[in-house]
C-alpha positions in Angstrom: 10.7 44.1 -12.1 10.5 41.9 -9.1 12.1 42.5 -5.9 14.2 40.0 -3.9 11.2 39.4 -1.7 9.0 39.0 -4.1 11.1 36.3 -6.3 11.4 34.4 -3.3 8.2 34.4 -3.0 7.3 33.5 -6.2 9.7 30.0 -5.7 8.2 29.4 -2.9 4.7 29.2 -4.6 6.2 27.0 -7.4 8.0 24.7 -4.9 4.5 24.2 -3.1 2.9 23.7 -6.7 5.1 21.3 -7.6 4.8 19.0 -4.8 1.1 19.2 -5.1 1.4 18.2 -8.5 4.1 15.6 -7.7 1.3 14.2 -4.9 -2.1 14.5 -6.8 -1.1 13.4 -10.5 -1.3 9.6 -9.9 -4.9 10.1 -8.2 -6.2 12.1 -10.5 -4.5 10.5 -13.8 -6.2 7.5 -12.4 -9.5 8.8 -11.6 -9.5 10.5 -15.4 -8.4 7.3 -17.1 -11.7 5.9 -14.7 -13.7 8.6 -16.5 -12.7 8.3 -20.1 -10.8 4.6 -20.7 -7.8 6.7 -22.8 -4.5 7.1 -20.5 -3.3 9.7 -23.1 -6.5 11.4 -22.7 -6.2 11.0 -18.9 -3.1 12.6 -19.0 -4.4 15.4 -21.0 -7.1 15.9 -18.6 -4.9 15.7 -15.7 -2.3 18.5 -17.5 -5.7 20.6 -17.7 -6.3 20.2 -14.1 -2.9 21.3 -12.8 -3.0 24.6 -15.8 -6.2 25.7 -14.5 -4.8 25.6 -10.8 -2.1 26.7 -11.6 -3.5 30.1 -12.6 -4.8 30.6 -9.4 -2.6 28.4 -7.2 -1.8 32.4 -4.8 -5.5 32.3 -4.0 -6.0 29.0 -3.3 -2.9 27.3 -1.8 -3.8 28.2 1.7 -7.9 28.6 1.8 -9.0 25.6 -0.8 -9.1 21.5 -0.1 -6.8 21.5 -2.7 -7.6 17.5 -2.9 -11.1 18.4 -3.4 -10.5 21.5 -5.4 -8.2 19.2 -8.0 -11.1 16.5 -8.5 -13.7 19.4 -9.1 -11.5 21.5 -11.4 -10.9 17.6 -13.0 -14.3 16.7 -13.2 -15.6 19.6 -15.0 -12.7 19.2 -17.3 -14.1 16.0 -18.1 -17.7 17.3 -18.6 -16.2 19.7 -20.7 -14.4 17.4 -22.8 -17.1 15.4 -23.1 -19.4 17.9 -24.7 -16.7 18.9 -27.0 -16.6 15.0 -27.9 -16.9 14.7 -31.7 -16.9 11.9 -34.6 -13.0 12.3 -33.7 -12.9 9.2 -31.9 -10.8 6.3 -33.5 -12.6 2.6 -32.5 -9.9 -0.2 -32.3 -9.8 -3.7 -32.4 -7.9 -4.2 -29.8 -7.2 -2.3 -26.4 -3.4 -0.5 -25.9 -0.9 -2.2 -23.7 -1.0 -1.9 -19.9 1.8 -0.3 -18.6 2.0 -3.5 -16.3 1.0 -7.1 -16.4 -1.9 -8.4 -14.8 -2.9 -12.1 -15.0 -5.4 -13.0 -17.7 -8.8 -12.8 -15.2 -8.1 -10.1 -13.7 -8.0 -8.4 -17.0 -11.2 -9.7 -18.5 -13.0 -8.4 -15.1 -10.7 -5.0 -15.4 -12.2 -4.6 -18.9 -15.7 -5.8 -18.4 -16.2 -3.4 -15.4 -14.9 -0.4 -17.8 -17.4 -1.7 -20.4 -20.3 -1.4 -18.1 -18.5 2.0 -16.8 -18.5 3.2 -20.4 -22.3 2.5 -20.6 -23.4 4.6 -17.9 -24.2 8.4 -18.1 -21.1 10.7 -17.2 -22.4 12.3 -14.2 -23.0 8.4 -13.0 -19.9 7.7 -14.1 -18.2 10.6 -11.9 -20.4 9.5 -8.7 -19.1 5.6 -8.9 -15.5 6.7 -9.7 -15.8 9.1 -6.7 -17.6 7.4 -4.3 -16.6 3.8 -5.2 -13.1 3.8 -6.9 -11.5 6.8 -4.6 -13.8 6.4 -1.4 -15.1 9.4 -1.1 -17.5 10.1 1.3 -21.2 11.6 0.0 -20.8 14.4 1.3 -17.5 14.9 -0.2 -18.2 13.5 -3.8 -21.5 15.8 -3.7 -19.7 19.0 -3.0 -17.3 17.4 -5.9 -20.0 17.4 -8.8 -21.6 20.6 -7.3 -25.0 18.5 -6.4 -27.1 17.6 -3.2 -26.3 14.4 -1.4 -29.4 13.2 -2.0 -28.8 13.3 -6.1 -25.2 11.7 -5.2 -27.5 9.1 -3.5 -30.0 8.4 -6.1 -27.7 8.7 -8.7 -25.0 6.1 -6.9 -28.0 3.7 -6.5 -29.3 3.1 -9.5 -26.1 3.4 -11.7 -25.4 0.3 -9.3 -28.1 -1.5 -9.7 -27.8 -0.5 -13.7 -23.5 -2.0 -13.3 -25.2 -4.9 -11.8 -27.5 -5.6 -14.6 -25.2 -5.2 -17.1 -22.1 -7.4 -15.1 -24.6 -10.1 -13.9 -25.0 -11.6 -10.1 -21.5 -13.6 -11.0 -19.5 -10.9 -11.7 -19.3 -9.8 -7.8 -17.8 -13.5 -7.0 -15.3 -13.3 -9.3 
């Protein structure tokens, strides 16, 4: 049985878990849907996030980054996924729908850049997203992945130069 202090307590927690989660689900959604080009996956992903900090959201509420502490917990949720990745995946014709309009250029760059994303290696992939797409600082996207600043460095580099070869010099202008 729980006392009065410690039910009060306890809704306290849960009212600061929520409006984390009310906060961070758009970023990290996004950066997931960056990662794997599903939105229903992204979602999943994000939903895995929010359980695993969920189960130790007293120990971390006051003492973690929680910003950082969500895009590490996401990012090896990712990773995982991405091992566990079988011959499960269905390959359509055509892309889902966009849950809003974008004019027709903007949505041939949108989907060449995730083509090119797609190509590159996950860990890239994490570093570009990080560093690029949620302007992260080096420092920050290193301590992220769990790596030295000078792989996030390296890594960020060529999987720019790789984007660039497989975009072209015109894509940039457009």
């Amino acid at each position: 049985m729980i006392g009065p202090w410690g039910a009060a307590r306890r809704r306290q927690q849960e009212a600061e878990f929520t409006a984390f989660v009310e906060a961070a689900a758009p970023r990290l959604r996004r950066t997931a849907y960056l990662m794997c080009r599903d939105w229903h996956l992204a979602q999943d992903l994000t939903q895995t996030t929010f359980v695993k900090m969920y189960e130790v959201w007293g120990r971390i509420r006051h003492t973690a980054n929680l910003d950082a502490y969500s895009r590490r917990v996401l990012m090896n949720a990712v990773f995982d996924q991405r091992k566990r990745r079988s011959a499960g995946e269905v390959v359509v014709a055509s892309l889902p729908e966009s849950a809003f309009e974008r004019p027709a250029d903007t949505v041939e760059t949108h989907v060449a850049l995730l083509r090119a994303l797609a190509d590159l290696p996950v860990r890239d992939q994490a570093i570009v997203v990080l560093r690029h797409w949620e302007d992260l600082s080096v420092e920050t996207v290193a301590g992220i992945l769990d790596v030295s600043v000078s792989v996030v460095k390296t890594q960020n580099g060529r999987a720019l130069g790789r984007l660039r070869a497989a975009l072209g010099e015109d894509f940039a202008r457009t």
